[in-house]
N, C-alpha and C positions, 0 to 999 in steps of 0.2 A: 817481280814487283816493278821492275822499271818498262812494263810494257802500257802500265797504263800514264804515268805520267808524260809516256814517247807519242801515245795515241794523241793525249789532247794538246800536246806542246804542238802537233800537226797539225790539227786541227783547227788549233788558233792561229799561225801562219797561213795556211791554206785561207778560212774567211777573211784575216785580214788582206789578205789579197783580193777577194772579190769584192770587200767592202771599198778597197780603196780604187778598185777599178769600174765602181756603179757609181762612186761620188765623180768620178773623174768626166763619165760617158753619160748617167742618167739612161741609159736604156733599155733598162727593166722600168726604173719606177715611174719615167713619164706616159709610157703609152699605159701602165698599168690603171694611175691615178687618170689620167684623161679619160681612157674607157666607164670605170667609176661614176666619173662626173658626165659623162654623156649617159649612162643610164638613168642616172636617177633626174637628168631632168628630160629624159624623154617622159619617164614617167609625173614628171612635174608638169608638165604641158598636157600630158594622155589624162590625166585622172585629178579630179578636183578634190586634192588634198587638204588634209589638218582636217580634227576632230578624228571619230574613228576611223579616218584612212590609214592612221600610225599606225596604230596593234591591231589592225588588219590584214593591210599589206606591207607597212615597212618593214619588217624580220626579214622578208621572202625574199623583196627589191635588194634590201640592202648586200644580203649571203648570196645571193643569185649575181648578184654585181661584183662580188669578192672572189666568186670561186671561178666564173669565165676572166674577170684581169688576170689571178692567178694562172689561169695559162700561159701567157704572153712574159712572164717572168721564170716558167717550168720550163718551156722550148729554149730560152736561152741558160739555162742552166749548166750545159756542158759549150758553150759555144766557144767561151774562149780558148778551151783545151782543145776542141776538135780542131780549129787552124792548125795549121801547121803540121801534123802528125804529136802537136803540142800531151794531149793525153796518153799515146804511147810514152813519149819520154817522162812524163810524171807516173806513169806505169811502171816503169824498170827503173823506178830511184825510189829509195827504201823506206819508202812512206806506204803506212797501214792502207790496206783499200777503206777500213772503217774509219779511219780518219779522215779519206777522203767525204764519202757519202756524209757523216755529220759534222763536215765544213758547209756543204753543200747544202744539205737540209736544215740548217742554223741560220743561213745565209738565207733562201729560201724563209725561213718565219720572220728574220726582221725586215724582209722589203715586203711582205704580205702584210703585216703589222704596222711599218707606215705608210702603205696605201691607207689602212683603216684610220688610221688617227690623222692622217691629212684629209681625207673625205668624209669624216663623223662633222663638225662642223656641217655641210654643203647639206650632208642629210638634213640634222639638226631643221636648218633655213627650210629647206622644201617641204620638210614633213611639219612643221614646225614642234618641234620637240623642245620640251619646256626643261632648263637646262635645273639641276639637281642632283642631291646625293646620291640617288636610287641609278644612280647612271653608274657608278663607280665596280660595280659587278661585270657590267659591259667589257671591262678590260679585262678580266679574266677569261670571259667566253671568248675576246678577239682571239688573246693567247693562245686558249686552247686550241681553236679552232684552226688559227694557222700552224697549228704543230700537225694538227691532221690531217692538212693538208698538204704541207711539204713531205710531211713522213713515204706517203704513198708516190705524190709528185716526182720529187728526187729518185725514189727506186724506177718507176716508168719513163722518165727523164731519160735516166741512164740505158734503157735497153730500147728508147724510141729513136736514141740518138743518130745511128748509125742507119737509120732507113729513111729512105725517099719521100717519106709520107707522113712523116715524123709528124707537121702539124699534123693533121688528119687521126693520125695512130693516137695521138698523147691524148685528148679529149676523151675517146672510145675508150683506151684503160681508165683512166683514171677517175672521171664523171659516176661510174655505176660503182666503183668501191667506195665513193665519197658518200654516198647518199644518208647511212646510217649517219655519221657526223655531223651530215648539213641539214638533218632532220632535230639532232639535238640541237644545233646551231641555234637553228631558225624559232624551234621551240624555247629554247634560254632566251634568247633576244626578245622574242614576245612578254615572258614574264617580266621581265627588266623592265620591258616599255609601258606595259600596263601600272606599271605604279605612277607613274606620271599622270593617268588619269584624274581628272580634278575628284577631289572627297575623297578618295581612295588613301589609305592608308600608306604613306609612304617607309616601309619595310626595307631597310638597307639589303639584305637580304632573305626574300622571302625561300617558305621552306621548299616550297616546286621545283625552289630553282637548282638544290641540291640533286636533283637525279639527273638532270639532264648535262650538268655539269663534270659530276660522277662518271655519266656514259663519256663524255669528251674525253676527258682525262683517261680512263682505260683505254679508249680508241689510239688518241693518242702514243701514248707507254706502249701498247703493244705492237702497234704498227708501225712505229720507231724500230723499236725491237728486231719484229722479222724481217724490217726490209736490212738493216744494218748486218742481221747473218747472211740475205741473199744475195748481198751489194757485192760480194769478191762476184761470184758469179758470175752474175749480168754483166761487170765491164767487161769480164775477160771474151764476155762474146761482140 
């Protein structure tokens, strides 16, 4: 019984160490959020936005813009511990490998989650999204969303660490398992955005949105799951 309370007393030491080492250095979340904001106004200059340009193309813009920053905070995920032979020595002190991976993958959804909520605004302005109740769903699919993508991230993280090409390799794993999720992503975020539409019934939550959200949350839970029993693994390689 005391292996589980050992796991997340770890767990919670471990983030709060990267949390208090990204408030310190910021070098995950400003190249993250700057990428962000350079996407959506190239697209703001490329395509003459507002009216059906939102639930057309904003879903796609917006998770297409989430999931390549989301790299640029996945490469440095093991960065501090690879210095120094740093993650050997947190290897051979008696801390769960599973506690590691979900410090990591925790750490991982909350700078993915505020990238989203400091660049929702900037959206907002470009696409001009008409601010409302019907938005408040939105926070659940961020949620999800970045749990599915750290889930997969943090395991690929860990076994792109140690190679040469590591930027190059993490994209190639990672990108083609994401697709289901950023397919429900992209599709939740649509339905969300369409209730905004003027006369349109504004449905706190509509019932469509229910399955795509469904899918996330399974994706989610299970991809947590398996990468969390492969994670002894993959470090010890």
């Amino acid at each position: 019984m005391s292996a589980v309370p050992s796991t997340w007393a770890h767990t919670r030491i471990l983030l709060r160490k990267d949390l208090v080492a990204e408030w310190r250095t910021k070098e995950r979340l400003s190249p993250m959020v700057f990428f962000v904001l350079l996407v959506l106004l190239v697209f703001n200059f490329g395509f003459e936005l507002g009216g059906a340009a939102l639930w057309e193309i904003g879903p796609g813009v917006l998770w297409t813009s989430f999931v390549f920053a989301s790299l640029f905070g996945l490469q440095r995920t093991f960065a501090a511990e690879g210095a120094n032979d740093c993650l050997d020595g947190l290897l051979a002190a008696p801390v769960e490998r599973g506690a590691l991976y979900l410090a990591k993958m925790l750490g991982n959804v909350l700078f993915l989650l505020g990238v989203e909520l400091l660049t929702l605004p900037m959206f907002g302005l470009f696409f001009n999204l008409t601010p409302g109740l019907y938005l408040l769903p939105l926070f659940v699919v961020f949620l999800l969303g970045s749990a599915s993508v750290a889930s997969i991230g943090t395991l690929f993280a860990a076994m792109a660490g140690h190679s040469r090409l590591r930027e190059f390799l993490l994209p190639l794993l990672v990108l083609p398992m994401l697709i289901p999720a950023l397919i429900s992503c992209v599709a939740a975020t649509g339905v969300i955005l369409e209730g905004g539409i003027p006369g349109r019934g504004t449905e706190l939550w509509p019932a469509e949105l229910t399955v795509h959200v469904g899918m996330l949350g399974l994706f989610a839970v299970v991809f947590t799951t398996l990468a969390w029993m492969l994670f002894d693994f993959v470090i010890e390689e």
